[in-house]
DOVEX-168764 format. One line per 3 residues: their letters; for each residue x, y, z of C-alpha. Coordinates in steps of 0.25 Angstrom, whole numbers, plus 2048, in hexadecimal, padded with zeros to 3 digits. Layout:
<pts>
A	X Y Z ~ ...
</pts>
This chain:
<pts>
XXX	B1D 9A4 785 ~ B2B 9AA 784 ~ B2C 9BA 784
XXX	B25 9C3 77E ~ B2B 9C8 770 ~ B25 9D5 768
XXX	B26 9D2 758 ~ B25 9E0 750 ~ B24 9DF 743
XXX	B1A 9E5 735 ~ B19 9D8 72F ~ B0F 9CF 733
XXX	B15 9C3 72D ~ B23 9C5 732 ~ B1A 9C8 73F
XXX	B14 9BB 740 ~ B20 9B3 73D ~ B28 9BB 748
XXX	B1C 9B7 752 ~ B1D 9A9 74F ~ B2B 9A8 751
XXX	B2A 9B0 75D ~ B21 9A6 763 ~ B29 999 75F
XXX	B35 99E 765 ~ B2C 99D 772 ~ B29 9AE 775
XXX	B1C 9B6 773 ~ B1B 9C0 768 ~ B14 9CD 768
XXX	B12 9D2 75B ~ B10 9E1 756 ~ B12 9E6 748
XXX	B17 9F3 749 ~ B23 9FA 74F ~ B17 A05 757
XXX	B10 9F8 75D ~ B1B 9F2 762 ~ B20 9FD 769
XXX	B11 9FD 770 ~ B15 9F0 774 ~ B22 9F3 77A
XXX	B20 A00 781 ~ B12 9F9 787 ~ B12 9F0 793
XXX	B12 9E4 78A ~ B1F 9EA 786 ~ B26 9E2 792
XXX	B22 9D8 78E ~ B29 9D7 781 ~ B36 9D0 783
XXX	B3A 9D2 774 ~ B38 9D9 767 ~ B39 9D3 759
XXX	B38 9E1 753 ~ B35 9E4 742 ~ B3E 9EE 73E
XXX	B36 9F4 730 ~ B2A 9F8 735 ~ B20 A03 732
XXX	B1E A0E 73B ~ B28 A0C 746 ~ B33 A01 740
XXX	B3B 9F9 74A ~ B46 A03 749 ~ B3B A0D 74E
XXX	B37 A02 75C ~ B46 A00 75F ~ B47 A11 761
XXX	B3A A0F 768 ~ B3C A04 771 ~ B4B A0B 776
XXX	B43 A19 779 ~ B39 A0F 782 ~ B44 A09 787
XXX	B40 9FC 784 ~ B4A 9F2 785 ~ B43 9E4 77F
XXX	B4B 9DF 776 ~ B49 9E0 766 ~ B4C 9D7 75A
XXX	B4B 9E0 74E ~ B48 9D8 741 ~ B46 9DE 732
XXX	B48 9D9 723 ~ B53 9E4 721 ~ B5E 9DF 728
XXX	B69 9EB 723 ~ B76 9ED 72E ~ B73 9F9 731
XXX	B63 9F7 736 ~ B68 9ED 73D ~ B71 9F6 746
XXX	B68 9FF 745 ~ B5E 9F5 74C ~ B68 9F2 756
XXX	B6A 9FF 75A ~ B5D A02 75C ~ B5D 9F7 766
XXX	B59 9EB 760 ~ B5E 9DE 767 ~ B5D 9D6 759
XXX	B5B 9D7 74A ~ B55 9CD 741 ~ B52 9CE 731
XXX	B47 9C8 72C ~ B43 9BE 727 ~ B48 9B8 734
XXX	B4C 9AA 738 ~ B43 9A4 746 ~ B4F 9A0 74A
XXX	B58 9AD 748 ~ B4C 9B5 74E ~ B4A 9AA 75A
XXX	B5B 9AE 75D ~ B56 9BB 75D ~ B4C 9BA 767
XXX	B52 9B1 771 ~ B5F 9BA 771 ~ B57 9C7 773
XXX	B50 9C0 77E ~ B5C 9BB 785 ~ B62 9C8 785
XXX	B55 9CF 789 ~ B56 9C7 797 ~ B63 9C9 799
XXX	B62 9D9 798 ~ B54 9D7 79F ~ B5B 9CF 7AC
XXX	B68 9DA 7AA ~ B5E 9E6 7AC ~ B59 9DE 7B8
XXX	B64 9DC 7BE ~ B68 9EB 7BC ~ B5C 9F0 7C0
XXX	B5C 9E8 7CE ~ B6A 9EC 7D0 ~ B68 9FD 7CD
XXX	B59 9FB 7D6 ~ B53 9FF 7C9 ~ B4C 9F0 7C8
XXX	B3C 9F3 7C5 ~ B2F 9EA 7C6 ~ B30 9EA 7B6
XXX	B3D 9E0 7B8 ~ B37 9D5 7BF ~ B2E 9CD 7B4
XXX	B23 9C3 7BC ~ B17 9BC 7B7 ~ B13 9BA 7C4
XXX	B06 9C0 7C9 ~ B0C 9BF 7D8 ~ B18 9C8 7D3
XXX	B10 9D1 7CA ~ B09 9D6 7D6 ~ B17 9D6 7DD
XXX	B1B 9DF 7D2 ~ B0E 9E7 7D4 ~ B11 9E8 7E3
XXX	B1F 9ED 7E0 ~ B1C 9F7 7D6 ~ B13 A00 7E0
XXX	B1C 9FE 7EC ~ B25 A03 7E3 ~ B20 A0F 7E1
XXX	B20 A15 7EF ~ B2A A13 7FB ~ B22 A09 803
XXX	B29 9FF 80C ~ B28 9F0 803 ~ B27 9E4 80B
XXX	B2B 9D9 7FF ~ B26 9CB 804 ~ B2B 9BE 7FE
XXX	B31 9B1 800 ~ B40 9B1 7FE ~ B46 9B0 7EF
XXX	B38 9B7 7E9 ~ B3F 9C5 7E4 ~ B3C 9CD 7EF
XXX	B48 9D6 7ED ~ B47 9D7 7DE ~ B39 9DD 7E0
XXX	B3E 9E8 7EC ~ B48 9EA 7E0 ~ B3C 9EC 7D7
XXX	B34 9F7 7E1 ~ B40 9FE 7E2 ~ B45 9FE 7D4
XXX	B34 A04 7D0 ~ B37 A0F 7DB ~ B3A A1B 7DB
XXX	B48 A15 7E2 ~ B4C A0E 7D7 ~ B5A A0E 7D4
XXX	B5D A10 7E3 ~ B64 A08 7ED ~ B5D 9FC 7EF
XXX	B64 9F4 7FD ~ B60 9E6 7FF ~ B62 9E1 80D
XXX	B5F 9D3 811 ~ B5A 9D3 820 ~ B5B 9C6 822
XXX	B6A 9C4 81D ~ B70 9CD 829 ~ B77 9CB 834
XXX	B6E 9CF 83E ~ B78 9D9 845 ~ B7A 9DF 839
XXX	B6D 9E2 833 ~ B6C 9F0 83C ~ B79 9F3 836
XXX	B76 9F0 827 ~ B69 9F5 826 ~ B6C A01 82D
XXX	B7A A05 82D ~ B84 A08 838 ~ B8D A12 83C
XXX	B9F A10 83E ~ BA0 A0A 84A ~ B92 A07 84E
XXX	B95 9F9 853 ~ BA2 9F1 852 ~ BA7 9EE 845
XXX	BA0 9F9 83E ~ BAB A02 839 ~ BA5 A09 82E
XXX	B97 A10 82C ~ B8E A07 825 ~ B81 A0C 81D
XXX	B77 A02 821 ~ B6B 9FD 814 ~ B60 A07 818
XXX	B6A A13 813 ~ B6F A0B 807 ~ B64 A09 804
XXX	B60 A1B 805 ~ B58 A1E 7FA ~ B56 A0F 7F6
XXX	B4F A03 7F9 ~ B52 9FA 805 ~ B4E 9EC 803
XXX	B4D 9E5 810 ~ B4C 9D5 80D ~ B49 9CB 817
XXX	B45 9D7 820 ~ B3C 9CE 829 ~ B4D 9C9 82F
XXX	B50 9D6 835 ~ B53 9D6 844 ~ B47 9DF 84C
XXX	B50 9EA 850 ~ B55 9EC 842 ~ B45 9EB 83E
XXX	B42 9F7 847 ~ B4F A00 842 ~ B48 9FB 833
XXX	B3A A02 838 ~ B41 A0D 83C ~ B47 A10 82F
XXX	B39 A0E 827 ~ B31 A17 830 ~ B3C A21 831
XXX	B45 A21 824 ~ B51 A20 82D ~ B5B A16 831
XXX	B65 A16 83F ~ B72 A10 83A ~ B79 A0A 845
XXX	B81 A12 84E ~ B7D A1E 847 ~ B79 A2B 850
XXX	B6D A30 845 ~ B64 A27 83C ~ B65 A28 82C
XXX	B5A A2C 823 ~ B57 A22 819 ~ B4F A21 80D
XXX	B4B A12 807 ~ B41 A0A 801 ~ B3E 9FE 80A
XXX	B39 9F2 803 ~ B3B 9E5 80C ~ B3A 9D5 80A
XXX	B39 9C9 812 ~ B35 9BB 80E ~ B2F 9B9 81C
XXX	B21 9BE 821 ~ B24 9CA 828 ~ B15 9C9 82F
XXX	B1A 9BD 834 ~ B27 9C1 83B ~ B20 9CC 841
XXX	B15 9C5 846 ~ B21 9BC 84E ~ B26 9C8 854
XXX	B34 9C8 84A ~ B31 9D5 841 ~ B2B 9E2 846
XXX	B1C 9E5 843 ~ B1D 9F4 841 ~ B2B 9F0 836
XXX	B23 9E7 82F ~ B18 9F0 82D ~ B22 9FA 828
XXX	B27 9EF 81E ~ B1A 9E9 81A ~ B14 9F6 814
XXX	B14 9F0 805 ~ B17 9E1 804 ~ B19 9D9 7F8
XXX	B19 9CA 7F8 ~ B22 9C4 7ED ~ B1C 9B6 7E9
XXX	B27 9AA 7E9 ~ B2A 9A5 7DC ~ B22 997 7DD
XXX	B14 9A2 7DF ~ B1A 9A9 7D1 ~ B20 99F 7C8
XXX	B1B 9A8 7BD ~ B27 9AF 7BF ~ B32 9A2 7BF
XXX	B33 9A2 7AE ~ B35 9B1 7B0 ~ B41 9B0 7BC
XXX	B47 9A5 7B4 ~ B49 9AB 7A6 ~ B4F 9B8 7AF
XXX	B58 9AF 7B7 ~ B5C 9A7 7AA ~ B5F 9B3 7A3
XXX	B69 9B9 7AF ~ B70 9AC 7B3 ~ B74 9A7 7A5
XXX	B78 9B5 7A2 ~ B82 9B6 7B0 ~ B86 9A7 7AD
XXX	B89 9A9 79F ~ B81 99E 79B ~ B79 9A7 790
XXX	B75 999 789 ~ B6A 997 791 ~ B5E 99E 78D
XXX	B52 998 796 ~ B4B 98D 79E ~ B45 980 797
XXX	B36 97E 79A ~ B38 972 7A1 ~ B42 97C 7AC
XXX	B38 988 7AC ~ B2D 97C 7B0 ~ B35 976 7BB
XXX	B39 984 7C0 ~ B2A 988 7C0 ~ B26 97C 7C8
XXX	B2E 97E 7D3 ~ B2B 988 7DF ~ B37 98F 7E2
XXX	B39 990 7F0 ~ B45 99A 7EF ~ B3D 9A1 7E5
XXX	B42 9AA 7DA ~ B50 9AA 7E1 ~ B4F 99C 7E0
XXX	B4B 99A 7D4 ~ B57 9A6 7CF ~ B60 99C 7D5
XXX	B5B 98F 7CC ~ B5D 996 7C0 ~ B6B 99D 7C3
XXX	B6E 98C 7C5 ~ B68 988 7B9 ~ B6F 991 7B1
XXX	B7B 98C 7B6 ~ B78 97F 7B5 ~ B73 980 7A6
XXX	B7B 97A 79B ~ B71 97E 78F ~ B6A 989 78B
XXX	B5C 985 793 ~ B5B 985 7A3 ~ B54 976 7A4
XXX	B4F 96D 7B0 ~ B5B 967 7B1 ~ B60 975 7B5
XXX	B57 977 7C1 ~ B5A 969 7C8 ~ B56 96E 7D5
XXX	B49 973 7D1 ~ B47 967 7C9 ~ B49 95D 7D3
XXX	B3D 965 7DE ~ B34 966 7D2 ~ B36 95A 7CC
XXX	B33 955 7BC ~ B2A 961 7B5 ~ B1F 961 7AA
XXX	B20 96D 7A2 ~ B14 973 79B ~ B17 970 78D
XXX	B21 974 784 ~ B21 981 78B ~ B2D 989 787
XXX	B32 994 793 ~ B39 9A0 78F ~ B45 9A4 798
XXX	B52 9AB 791 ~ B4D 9A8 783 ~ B43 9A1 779
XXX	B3B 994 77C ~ B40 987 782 ~ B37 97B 77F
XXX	B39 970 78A ~ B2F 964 78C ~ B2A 95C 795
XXX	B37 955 79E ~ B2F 947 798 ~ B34 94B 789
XXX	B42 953 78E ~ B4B 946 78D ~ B46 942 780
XXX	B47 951 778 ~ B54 954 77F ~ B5D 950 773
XXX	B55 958 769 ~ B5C 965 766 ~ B58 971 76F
XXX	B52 97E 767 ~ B55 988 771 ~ B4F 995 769
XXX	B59 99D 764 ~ B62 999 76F ~ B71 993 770
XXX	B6A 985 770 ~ B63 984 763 ~ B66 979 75B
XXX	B62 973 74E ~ B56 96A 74F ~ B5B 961 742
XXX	B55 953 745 ~ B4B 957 74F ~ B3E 94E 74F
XXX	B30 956 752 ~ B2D 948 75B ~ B39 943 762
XXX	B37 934 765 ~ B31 932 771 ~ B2A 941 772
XXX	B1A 940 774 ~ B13 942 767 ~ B02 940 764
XXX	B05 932 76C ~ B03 933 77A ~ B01 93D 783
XXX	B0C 947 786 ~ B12 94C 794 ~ B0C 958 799
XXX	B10 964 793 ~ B16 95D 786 ~ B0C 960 77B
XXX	B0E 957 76F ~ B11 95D 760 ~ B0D 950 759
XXX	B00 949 759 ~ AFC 938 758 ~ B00 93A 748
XXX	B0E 941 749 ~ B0A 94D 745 ~ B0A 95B 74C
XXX	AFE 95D 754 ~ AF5 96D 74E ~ AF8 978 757
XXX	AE8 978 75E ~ AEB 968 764 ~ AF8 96F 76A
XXX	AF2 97C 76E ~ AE6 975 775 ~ AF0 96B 77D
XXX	AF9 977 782 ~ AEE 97E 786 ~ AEA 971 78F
XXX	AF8 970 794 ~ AF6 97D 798 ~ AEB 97C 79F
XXX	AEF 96F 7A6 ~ AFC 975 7AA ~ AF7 984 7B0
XXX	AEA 97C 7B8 ~ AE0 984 7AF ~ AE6 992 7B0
XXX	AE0 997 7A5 ~ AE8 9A6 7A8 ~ AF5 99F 7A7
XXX	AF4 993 79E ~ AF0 99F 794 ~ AFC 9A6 79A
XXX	B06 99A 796 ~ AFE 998 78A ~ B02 9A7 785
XXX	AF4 9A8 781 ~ AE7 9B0 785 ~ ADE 9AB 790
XXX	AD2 9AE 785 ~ ADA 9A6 77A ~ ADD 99A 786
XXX	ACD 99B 789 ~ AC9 999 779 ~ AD3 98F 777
XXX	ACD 985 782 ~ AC1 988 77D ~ AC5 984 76F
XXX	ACC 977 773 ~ AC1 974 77C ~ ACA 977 78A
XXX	AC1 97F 792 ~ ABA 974 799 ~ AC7 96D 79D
XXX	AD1 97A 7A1 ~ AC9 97C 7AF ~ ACC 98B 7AE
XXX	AC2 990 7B8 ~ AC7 988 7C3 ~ AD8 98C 7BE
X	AD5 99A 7BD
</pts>
């Protein structure tokens, strides 16, 4: 589902009702009942996680007044919509000061609350991707800032967290587009180097009768045209990190002068009569195999055993496509934010399918770059198929798994099958809470032409009405998604739970009470 929000509140009523509408408008609640267990929640590691806060503000022993203080001393920074049945001026400014992002009295609307929630989600990832963006530019960046759900990248991750604890030389391995900078940014900014310099250098976008010189430095009037002194990367980078990309396109003679500097700490610009002690943090990249070119006779054996102390392999995009839903709601986010197109809140499921079909040969680079078109390209408030032509026309037509909302910027989308899209697109569009909500007046449950309890329907489209007309019970609609599933993730049982947003034990005993163990083939799957 959506995001996970945390409801707070005494009453168990007004508990149930916020639950309810929390999952209709297409999220995850969490639910506690005091002001004490929330904060459990928040200061836990389930605590990042939570991507919102409906928080009661009467409550016994600590109120919501109480959690605000609580969560600024924390320094917790989710964001907070503070709801009560005393709606005085003055608590509300109270409230606000205190920092909450919103403030609803009860009894609330679904709809006013729904505005809430999308807004307070939309200015979350904003001021998420800004502190990102801050963080990568001050070197402060941390392994916490990158969000996978990747099991490759989790170990990636992993990796990076202990190389980051000592000063050992990084080998990042990885095919070009896959992030390799952003996680030499992430070791340096969980260092004890954080917030130092941090110098790129691209050895394979050199000239080669420069590199000496740029890497290295150069005194006034060590070869012609050089008439000033020049501090090379190796000193910028003086208590820092030096990033060495494409390090496998050096020259051999600038490879020697390189092992001299790791095995020495020292550095010879040129033309100068005494070398420089430096101090730096090498982590290196290439998107080539460095075994290879050594083999060949083009990289120096002992270099590349200087470099290759602690590699770390980064997994192209189409090995982690857990991660695409992820990149694209944290590209959306910053692209219509730097275009000014604030409208768009997200991706339609029938887009998030296509883009999760394809393989991305340029990786997340690629795929950064397709977003930052669609969003230019966009005239409405979703990012549709029509907005990733090029992607469209290698993947061809997509069959997406149901109604299956995806979550980007702001609440659920509902797209269907491309079968149905013709026929439903003159029905008003309710966009959540968004700029494109419009009055359902003279909408009909069963457009003509839509499949009903006649016939079979596409794969993926589940049908609301059986053979008489009327709405199918709730266990006929459970027990065809849960087959969907299984058809659509080959039996995984782990990840059709995953989708499911359900237990593997409940998954288990629903099969067994709609008589689906024999036919979900989960030995061989798993």
């Amino acid at each position: 589902m959506g995001e996970r929000i945390l409801v707070v509140d005494d009453d168990p009523i007004q508990r149930r009702l916020l639950e309810e509408a929390v999952r209709r408008f297409g999220h995850s609640p969490v639910v506690v009942d005091s002001g004490v267990e929330a904060l459990r929640v928040l200061t836990s590691p389930e605590g990042r996680t939570i991507s919102l806060v409906i928080l009661d503000l009467v409550m016994p022993d600590l109120d919501g007044m109480g959690v605000l203080g609580e969560l600024r001393k924390a320094e917790i920074a989710v964001p907070v919509i503070v709801q009560t049945s005393h709606g005085g001026i003055d608590v509300v400014v109270s409230a606000m000061r205190a920092g909450a992002f919103d403030f609803v009295v009860k009894p609330i609307s679904p709809e006013r609350l729904q505005v809430s929630v999308v807004n307070a989600l939309k200015f979350a990832s904003l001021e998420e991707e800004v502190v990102r963006t801050r963080r990568t530019v001050s070197g402060t960046l941390t392994f916490d800032d990158l969000a996978t759900s990747s099991p490759a990248m989790e170990r990636v991750i992993r990796l990076g967290r202990r190389a980051s604890a000592s000063q050992i030389p990084i080998l990042i391995e990885g095919e070009s587009g896959v992030g390799k900078e952003l996680i030499a940014r992430a070791i340096q900014g969980s260092s004890d180097r954080r917030a130092r310099p941090f110098v790129t250098v691209n050895c394979g976008a050199i000239a080669e009768n420069l590199v000496e010189s740029i890497l290295f430095g150069h005194e006034k009037g060590a070869f012609t045209g050089a008439v000033d002194r020049h501090v090379g990367k190796f000193q910028e980078a003086h208590g820092g990190t030096l990033f060495l990309d494409e390090v496998g396109e050096l020259p051999p003679e600038i490879q020697v002068k390189l092992l001299r500097a790791i095995q020495e700490g020292e550095i010879e610009p040129v033309g100068a009569r005494k070398s420089v002690k430096v101090d730096f943090r090498l982590i290196s990249a290439t998107n080539r195999s460095l075994l290879d070119l050594t083999k060949a006779g083009r990289f120096r054996e002992d270099l590349y055993y200087r470099l290759n102390v602690f590699p770390i392999w980064v997994p192209p995009l189409r090995e982690r496509k857990e991660d695409i839903p992820e990149l694209v709601r944290t590209f959306v986010t910053r692209f219509a934010a730097e275009e000014g197109r604030r409208r768009i809140i997200g991706v339609s499921a029938e887009a998030m399918a296509l883009l999760e079909r394809y393989d991305w040969p340029g990786n997340v680079r690629q795929l950064e770059n397709a977003v930052f078109r669609a969003v230019v390209l966009s005239d409405g408030d979703l990012l549709g198929v029509d907005e990733f032509p090029q992607i469209a026309a290698q993947v061809g037509p997509v069959a997406i798994d149901g109604r299956r909302a995806v979550f980007v910027t702001g609440p659920a989308v509902t797209a269907t099958s491309e079968s149905v899209s013709a026929q439903v697109s003159s029905l008003p569009r309710l966009v959540a809470g968004g700029a494109g909500e419009a009055a359902m007046s003279g909408w009909s449950p069963n457009p003509a032409g839509l499949t009903t309890g006649s016939g079979p329907a596409p794969f993926g489209f589940l049908r609301s009405l059986d053979e008489t007309g009327h709405v199918r019970d709730l266990a006929a609609i459970e027990e065809e998604m849960i087959r969907v599933a299984i058809d659509h993730y080959g039996g995984r049982m782990t990840e059709v739970a995953r989708r499911l947003g359900i237990g593997r034990s409940t998954l288990y005993r629903k099969l067994k009470e709609y008589g689906l163990e024999e036919g979900a083939n989960v030995e061989a799957a798993e």
